[in-house]
C-alpha positions as CSV (number, residue, x, y, z in Angstrom):
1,X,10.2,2.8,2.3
2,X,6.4,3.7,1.9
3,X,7.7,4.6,-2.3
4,X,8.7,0.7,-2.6
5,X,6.3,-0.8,0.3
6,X,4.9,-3.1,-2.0
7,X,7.8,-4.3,-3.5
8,X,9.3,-5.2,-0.2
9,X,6.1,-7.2,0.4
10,X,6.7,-9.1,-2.7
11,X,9.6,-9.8,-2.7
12,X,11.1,-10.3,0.4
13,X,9.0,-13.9,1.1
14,X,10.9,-15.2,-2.1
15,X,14.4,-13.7,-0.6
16,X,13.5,-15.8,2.7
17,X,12.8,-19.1,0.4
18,X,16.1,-18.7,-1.1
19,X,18.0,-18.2,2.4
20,X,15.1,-21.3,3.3
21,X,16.6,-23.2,0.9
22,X,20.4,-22.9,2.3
23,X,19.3,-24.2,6.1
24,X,20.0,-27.7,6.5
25,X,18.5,-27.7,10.3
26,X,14.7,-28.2,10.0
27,X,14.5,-26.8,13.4
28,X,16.3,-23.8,12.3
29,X,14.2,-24.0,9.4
30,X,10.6,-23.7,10.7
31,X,11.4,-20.8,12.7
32,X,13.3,-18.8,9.5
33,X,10.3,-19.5,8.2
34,X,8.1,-18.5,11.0
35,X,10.4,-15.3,11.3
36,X,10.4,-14.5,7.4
37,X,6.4,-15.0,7.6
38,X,6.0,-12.4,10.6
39,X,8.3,-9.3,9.4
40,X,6.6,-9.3,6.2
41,X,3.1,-8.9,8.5
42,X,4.5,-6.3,10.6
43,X,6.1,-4.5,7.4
44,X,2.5,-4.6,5.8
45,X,1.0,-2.7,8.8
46,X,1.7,0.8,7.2
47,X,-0.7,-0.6,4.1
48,X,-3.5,0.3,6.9
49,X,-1.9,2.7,8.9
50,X,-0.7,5.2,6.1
51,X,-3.6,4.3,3.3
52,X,-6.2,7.7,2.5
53,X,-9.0,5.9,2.9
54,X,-11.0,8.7,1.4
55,X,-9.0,9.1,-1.7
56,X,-9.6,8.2,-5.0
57,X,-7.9,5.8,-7.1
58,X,-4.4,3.9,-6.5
59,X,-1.9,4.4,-3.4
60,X,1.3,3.4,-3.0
61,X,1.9,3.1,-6.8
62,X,5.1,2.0,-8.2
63,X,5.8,2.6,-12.0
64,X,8.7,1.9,-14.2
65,X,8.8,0.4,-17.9
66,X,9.7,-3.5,-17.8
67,X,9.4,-4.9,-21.5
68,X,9.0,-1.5,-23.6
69,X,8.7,-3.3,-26.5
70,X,5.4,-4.9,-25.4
71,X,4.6,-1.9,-23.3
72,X,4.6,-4.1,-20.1
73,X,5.2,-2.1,-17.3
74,X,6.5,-3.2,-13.3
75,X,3.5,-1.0,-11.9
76,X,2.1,-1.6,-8.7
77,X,-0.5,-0.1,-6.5
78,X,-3.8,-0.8,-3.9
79,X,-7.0,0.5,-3.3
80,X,-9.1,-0.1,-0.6
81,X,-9.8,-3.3,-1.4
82,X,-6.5,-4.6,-2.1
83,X,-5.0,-3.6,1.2
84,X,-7.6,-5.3,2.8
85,X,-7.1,-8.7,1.2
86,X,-2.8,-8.2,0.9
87,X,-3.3,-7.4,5.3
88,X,-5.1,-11.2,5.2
89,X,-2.7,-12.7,3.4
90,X,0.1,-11.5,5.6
91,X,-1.6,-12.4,9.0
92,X,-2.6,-15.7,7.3
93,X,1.2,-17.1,6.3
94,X,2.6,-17.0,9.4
95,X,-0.2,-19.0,10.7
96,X,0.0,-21.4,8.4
97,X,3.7,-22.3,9.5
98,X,2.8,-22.4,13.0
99,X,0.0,-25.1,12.3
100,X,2.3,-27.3,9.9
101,X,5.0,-27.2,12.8
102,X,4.7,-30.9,13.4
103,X,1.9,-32.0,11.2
104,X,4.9,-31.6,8.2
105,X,7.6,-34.0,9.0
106,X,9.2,-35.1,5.1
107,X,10.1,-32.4,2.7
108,X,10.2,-29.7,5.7
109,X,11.9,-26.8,3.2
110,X,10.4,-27.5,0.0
111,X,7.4,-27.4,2.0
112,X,8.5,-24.1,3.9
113,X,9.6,-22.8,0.5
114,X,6.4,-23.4,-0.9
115,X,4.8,-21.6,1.8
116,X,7.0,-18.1,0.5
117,X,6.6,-18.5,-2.9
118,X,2.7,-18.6,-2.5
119,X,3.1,-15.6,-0.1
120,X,4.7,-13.6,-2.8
121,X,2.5,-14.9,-5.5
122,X,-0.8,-14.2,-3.7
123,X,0.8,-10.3,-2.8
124,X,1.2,-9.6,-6.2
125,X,-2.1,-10.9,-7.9
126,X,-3.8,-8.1,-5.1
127,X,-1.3,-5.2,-5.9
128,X,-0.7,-5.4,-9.7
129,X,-1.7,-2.8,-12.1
130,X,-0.3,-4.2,-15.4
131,X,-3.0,-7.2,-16.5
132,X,0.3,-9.2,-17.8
133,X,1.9,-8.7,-14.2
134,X,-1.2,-9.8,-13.1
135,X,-1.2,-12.3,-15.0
136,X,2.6,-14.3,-14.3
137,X,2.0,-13.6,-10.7
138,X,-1.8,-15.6,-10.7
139,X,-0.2,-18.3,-12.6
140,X,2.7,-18.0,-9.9
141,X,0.6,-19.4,-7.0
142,X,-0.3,-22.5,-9.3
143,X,2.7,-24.5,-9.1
144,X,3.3,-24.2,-5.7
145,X,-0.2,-24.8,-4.4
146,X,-0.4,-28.2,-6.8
147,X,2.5,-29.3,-5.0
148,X,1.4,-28.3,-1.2
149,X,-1.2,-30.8,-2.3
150,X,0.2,-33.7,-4.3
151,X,3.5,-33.9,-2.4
152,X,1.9,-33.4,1.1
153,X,-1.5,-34.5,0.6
154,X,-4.0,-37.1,1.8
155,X,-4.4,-40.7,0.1
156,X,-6.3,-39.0,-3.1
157,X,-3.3,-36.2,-3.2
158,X,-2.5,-37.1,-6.9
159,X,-5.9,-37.2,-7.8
160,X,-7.1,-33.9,-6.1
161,X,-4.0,-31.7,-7.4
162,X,-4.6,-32.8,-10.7
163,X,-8.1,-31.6,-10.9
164,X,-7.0,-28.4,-9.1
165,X,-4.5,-27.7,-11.8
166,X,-6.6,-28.7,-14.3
167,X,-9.4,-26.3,-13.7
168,X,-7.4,-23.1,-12.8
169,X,-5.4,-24.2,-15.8
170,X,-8.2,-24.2,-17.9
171,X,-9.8,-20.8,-16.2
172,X,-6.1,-19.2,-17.1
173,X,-6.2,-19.7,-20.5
174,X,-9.7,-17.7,-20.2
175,X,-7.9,-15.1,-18.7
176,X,-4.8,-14.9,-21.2
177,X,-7.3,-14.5,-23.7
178,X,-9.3,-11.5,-22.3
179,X,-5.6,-10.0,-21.4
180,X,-5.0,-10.5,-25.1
181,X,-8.3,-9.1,-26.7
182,X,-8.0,-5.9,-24.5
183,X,-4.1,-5.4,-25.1
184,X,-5.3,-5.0,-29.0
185,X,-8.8,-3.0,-28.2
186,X,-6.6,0.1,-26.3
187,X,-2.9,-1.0,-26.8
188,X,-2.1,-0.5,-22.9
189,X,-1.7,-3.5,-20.5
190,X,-2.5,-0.7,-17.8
191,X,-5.6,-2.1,-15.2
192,X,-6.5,1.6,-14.6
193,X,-6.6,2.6,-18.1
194,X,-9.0,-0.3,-19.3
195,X,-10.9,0.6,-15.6
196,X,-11.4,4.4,-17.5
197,X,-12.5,3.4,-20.5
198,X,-14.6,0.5,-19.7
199,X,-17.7,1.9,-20.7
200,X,-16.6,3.2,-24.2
201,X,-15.9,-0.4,-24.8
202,X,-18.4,-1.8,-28.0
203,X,-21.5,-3.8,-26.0
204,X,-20.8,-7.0,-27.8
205,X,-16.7,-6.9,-27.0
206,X,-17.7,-6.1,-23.4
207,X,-19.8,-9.7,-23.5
208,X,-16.9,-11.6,-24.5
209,X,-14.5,-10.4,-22.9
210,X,-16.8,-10.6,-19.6
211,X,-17.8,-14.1,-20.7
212,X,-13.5,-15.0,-20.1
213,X,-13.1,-13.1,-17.5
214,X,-15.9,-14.7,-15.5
215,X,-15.3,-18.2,-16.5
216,X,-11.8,-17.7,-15.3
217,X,-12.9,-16.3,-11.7
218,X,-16.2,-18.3,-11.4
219,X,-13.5,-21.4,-11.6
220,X,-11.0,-20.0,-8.7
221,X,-14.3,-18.4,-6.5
222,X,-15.1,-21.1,-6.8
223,X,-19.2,-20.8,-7.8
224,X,-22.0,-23.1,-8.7
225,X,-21.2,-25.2,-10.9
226,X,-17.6,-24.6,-11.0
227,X,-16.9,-26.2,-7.6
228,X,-16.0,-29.8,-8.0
229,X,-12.8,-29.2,-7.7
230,X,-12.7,-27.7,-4.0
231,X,-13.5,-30.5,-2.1
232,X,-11.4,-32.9,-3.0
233,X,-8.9,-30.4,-3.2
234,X,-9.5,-29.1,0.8
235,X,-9.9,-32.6,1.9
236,X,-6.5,-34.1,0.2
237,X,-4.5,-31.4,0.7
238,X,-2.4,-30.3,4.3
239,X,-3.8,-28.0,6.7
240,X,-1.9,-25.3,5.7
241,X,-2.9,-25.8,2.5
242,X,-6.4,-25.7,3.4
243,X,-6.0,-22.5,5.1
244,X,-4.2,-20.9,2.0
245,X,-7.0,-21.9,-0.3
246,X,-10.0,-21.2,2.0
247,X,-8.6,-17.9,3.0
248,X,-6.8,-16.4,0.2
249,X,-7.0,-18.0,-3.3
250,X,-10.7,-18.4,-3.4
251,X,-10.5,-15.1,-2.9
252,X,-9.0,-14.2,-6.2
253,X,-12.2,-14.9,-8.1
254,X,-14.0,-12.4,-6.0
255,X,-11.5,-9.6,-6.1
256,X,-11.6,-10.4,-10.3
257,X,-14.9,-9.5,-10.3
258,X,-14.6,-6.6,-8.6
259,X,-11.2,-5.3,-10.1
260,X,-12.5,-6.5,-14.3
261,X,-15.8,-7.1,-14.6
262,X,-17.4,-4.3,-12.9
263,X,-15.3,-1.7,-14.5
264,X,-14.0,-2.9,-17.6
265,X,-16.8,-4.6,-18.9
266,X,-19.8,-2.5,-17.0
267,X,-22.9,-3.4,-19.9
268,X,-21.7,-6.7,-19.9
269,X,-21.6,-7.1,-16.2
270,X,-25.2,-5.7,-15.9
271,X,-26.5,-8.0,-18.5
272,X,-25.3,-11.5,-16.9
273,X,-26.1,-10.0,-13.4
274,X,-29.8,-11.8,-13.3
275,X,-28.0,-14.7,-14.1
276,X,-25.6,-14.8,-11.7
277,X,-27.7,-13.4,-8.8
278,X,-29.4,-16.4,-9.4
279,X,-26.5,-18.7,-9.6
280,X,-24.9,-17.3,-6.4
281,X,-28.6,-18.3,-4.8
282,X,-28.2,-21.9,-5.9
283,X,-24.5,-21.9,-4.4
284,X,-25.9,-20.7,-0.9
285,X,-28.6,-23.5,-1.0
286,X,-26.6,-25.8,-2.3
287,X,-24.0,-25.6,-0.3
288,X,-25.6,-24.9,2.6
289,X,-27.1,-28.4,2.4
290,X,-24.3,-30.3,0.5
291,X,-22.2,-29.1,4.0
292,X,-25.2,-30.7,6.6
293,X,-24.5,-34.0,4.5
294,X,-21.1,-34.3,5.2
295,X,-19.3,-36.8,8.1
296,X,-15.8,-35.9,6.8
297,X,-14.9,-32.3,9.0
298,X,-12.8,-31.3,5.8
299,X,-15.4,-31.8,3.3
300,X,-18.0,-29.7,5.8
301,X,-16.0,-27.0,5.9
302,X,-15.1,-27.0,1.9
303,X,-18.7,-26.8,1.5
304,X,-19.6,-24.4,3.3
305,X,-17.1,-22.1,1.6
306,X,-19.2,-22.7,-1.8
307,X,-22.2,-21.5,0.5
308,X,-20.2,-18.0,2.0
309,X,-18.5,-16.9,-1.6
310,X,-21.9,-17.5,-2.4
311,X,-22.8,-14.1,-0.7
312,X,-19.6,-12.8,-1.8
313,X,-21.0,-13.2,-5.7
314,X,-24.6,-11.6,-5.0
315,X,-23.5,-8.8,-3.1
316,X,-21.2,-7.8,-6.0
317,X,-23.9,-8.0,-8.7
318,X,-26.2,-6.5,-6.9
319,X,-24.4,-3.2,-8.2
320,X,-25.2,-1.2,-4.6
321,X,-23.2,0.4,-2.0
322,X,-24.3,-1.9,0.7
323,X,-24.0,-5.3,-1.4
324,X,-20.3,-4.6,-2.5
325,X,-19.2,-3.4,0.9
326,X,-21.0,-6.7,2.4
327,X,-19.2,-8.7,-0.5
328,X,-15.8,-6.9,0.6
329,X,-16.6,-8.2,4.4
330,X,-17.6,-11.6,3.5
331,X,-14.2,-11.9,1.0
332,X,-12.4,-11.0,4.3
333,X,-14.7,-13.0,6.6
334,X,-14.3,-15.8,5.3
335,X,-10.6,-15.9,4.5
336,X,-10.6,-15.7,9.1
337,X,-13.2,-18.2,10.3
338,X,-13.0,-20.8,7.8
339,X,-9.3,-20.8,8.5
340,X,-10.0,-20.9,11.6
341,X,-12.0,-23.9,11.0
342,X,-9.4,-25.9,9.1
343,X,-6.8,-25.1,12.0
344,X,-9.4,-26.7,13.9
345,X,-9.9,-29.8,11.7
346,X,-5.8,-30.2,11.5
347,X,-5.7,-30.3,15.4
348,X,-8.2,-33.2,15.4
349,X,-6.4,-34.9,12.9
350,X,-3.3,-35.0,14.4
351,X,-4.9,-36.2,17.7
352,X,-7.4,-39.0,16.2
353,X,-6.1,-39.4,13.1
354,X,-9.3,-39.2,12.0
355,X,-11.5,-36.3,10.4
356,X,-14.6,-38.3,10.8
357,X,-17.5,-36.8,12.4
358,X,-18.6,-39.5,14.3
359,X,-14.8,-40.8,15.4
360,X,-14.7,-37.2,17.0
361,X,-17.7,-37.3,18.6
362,X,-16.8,-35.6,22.3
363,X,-13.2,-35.2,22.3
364,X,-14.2,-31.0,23.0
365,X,-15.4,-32.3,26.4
366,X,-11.4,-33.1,27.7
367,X,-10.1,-29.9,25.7
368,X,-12.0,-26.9,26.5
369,X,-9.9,-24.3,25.4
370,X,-9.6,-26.0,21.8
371,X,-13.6,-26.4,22.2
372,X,-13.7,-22.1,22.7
373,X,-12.0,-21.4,19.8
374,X,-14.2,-24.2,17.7
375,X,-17.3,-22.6,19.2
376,X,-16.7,-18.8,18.4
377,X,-15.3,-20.0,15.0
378,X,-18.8,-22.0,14.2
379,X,-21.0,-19.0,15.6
380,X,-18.7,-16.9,13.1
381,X,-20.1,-19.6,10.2
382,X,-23.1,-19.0,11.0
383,X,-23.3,-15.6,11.1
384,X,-24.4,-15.1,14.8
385,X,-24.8,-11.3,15.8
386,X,-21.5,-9.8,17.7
387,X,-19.4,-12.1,14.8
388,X,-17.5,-10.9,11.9
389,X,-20.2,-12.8,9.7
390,X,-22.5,-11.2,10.8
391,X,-22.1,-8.0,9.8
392,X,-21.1,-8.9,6.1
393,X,-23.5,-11.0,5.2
394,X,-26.5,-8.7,6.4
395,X,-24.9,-5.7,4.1
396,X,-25.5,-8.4,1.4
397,X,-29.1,-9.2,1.8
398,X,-29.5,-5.1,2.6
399,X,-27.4,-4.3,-0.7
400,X,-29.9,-7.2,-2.3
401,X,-33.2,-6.4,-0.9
402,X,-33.4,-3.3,-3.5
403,X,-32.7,-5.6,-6.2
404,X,-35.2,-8.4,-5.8
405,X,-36.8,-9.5,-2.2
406,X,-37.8,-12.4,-3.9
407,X,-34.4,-13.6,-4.1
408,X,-32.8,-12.6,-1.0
409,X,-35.7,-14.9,0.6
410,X,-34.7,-17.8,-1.4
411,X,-31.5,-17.6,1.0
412,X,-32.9,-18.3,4.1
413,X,-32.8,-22.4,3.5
414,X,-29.2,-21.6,3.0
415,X,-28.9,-19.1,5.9
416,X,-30.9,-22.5,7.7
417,X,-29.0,-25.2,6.4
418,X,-26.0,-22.7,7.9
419,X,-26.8,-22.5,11.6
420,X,-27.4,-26.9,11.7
421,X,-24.4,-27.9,10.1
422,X,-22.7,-25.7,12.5
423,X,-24.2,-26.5,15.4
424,X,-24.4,-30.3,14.5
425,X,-20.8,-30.0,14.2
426,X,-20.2,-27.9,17.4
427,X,-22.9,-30.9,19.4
428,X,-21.1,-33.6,18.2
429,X,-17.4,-32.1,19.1
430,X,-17.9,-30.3,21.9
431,X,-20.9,-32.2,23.6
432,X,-21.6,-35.6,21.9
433,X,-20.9,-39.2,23.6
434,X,-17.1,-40.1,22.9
435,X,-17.0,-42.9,20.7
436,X,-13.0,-43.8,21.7
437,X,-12.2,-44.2,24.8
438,X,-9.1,-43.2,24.1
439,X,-9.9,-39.6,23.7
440,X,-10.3,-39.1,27.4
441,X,-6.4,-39.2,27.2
442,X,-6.6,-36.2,24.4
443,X,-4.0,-33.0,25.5
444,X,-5.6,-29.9,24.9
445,X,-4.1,-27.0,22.6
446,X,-0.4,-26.3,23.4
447,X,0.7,-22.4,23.6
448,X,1.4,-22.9,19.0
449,X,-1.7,-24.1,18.8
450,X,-3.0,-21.1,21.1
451,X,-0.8,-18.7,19.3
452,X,-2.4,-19.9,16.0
453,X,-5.8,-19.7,16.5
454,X,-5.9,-16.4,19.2
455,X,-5.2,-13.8,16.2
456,X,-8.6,-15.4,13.8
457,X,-10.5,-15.1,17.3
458,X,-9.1,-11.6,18.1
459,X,-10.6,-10.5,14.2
460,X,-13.9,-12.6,14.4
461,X,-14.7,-10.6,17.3
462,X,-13.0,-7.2,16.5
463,X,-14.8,-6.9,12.8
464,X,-18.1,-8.2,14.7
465,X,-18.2,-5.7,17.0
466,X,-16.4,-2.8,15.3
467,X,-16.6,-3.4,11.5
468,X,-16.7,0.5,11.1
469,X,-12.8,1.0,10.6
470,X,-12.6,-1.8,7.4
471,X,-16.0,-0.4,6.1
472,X,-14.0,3.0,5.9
473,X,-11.0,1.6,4.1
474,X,-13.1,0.0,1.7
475,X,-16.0,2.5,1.2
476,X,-14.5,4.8,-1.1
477,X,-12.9,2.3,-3.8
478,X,-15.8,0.5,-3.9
479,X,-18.1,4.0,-4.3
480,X,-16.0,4.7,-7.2
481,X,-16.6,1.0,-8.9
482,X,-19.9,2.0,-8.7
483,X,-19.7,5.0,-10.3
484,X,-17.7,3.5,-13.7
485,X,-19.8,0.4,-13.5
486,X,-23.1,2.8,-13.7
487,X,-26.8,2.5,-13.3
């Protein structure tokens, strides 16, 4: 089982879409679906449980030719990174079935099967080794994801998951190119090779080649200037498609950097780094405020996620122990409380109908146990002490502090703007003067609900006040980045 672990994990969410597609019951359907979604997160458990933390290089591997010819190869394999972000994506799919239980009502199996496909996709982009396999599982998650917004989208679905498609599309065909120029520089495919022999690569092929790559992740992170398309795409799109792209496909861009530019283009990556330091600044700032402006929950929450990968970008390029390890945390962070916080925008809007800020003003005061969760999830945004926030963003500013003070101080209007958009929108929930009277009738979280939101709360907590077992996982990949990305 452990020789063909990540196999299973791939491909048994696309053997429960094509049983998915056979149910006729939608009933029946949700929980195959719910099932499907939970035996492939116990099945990953063993990623964690069975993973050498301090060993070197790629676990689990599986190997075999698949187009000889081309010298593709089927070959697999995690580090300590990668198990951390393939465990998030498991805990996150069932999660988002249980919060589209009734919000979905048309389309309940494409919908459901849309759901597995993603599942798959998003697996493989974390646990491939060959940059082509890579490559047809990242474009994998596209189609699916454009339809879990234009078919059950908002008013502005067509519009949003166009623009969505558009820009990965165009940060793709970055990619393919990259894939292409590296396939003729060392006539392998293989990620660990290029990884090796990174540094022998010629200084101006390694600034290309970086200049793809980073176009292509900047677009999915997504970063400064690169973000237009998020909030229109978080604010159109479902819940569960809110989750999926807060939580795990934004995280794609961030485990790019780590996994290509570091170590396959290590000059290059040095000599943009001032640049993007900067850059991932700007985001903080910028999205720190641009969140504070918002009255739409959705769009609040979007922003903010331009504000966190922001952290996630200058801990990676700050090249030190303590900024990639704080990056790794924030990737992971991030991917829990802001789904949290979309779970908690969906439950609002299927009681108000509304994601207006104002509209929602006090309904926390006649649903305290929804009002819990959406506190600990907005102390988690805003990095309060004893949170899962916490913890990675200060390894960022610690990582950044020996690359330039100057900069790390520039966050703090961020780090500001941070704490008042949270509490604003904690004040206004939880405590503000209800503007309906209506919402005095408003139910409180039902035992899905509960059983959604409990296992985010369980991790904001646990990483907050135990980060030390996922800083071991992660320590020792990320030590050896370091060393092939070099002084």
């Amino acid at each position: 089982m452990k020789e063909h672990l990540l196999s299973v994990l791939i491909f048994a969410p696309l053997a429960a879409a094509a049983v998915a597609i056979a149910i006729p019951n939608e009933r029946l359907l949700r929980w195959w679906t719910l099932l499907a979604s939970l035996v492939v997160a116990i099945v990953s458990v063993p990623l964690y449980t069975s993973y050498v933390a301090t060993q070197v290089g790629f676990q689990f591997v599986e190997h075999c030719s698949w187009i000889p010819s081309l010298k593709i190869d089927y070959h697999l394999g995690v580090d300590g990174i990668s198990v951390l972000l393939i465990l998030l994506t498991t805990l996150i799919t069932p999660l988002c079935v249980l919060c589209s239980w009734k919000y979905i009502s048309k389309r309940v199996r494409e919908f459901m099967v849309c759901l597995l496909i993603m599942e798959s996709a998003m697996i493989g982009v974390f646990s491939a080794l060959d940059l082509v396999l890579f490559f047809v599982f990242w474009e994998s998650m596209l189609i699916p994801m454009t339809l879990l917004i234009g078919v059950w989208g908002g008013p502005r679905k067509i519009y949003a998951a166009l623009k969505f498609f558009i820009y990965t599309m165009a940060g793709s065909v970055m990619l393919l190119v990259a894939i292409i120029a590296l396939r003729l520089q060392i006539g392998s495919f293989s990620i660990p090779q290029m990884m090796d022999a990174g540094a022998n690569f010629p200084q101006n092929f390694q600034l290309w080649i970086f200049g793809a790559f980073f176009l292509s992740f900047a677009i999915k992170v997504p970063m400064f200037p690169f973000h237009t398309w998020l909030p229109a795409a978080h604010v159109e799109a479902p819940t569960a498609g809110s989750v999926i792209l807060a939580s795990v496909l934004l995280k794609m861009g961030t485990y790019g950097f780590l996994r290509f530019c570091l170590p396959i283009t290590p000059f290059a990556a040095h000599y943009f780094a001032p640049a993007i330091l900067v850059m991932s600044v700007v985001a903080i700032i910028y999205g720190g405020f641009a969140a504070l402006a918002q009255s739409d929950l959705k769009k609040l929450v979007a922003y903010s996620s331009v504000a966190h990968m922001g952290f996630a970008t200058f801990g990676i390029f700050s090249f030190t122990q303590n900024g990639l390890e704080g990056a790794t945390l924030v990737m992971i962070n991030h991917g829990v409380t802001t789904g949290a916080l979309f779970i908690c925008v969906g439950i609002i809007y299927e009681r108000l109908h509304t994601r207006d800020l104002a509209l929602a003003s006090g309904v926390g005061k006649y649903m305290p146990i929804f009002s819990t969760f959406l506190g600990l999830a907005c102390l988690s945004s805003m990095a309060f002490p004893g949170t899962n926030s916490f913890i990675g963003e200060f390894l960022v500013m610690a990582g950044g502090f020996t690359v330039s003070k100057v900069l790390v101080l520039c966050t703090v209007p961020g780090i500001v703007a941070a704490a008042a958009y949270n509490l604003r929108m904690l004040q206004k929930v939880c405590y503000g003067t209800p503007n309906n009277p209506d919402h005095s009738g408003t139910a409180d979280l039902n035992l899905r609900e509960i059983l959604a939101l409990a296992p985010l709360a369980v991790f904001i907590l646990w990483i907050g006040l135990q980060p030390q077992p996922f800083i071991e996982v992660m320590h020792t990949s990320l030590a050896h980045i370091l060393t092939q990305v070099g002084p």
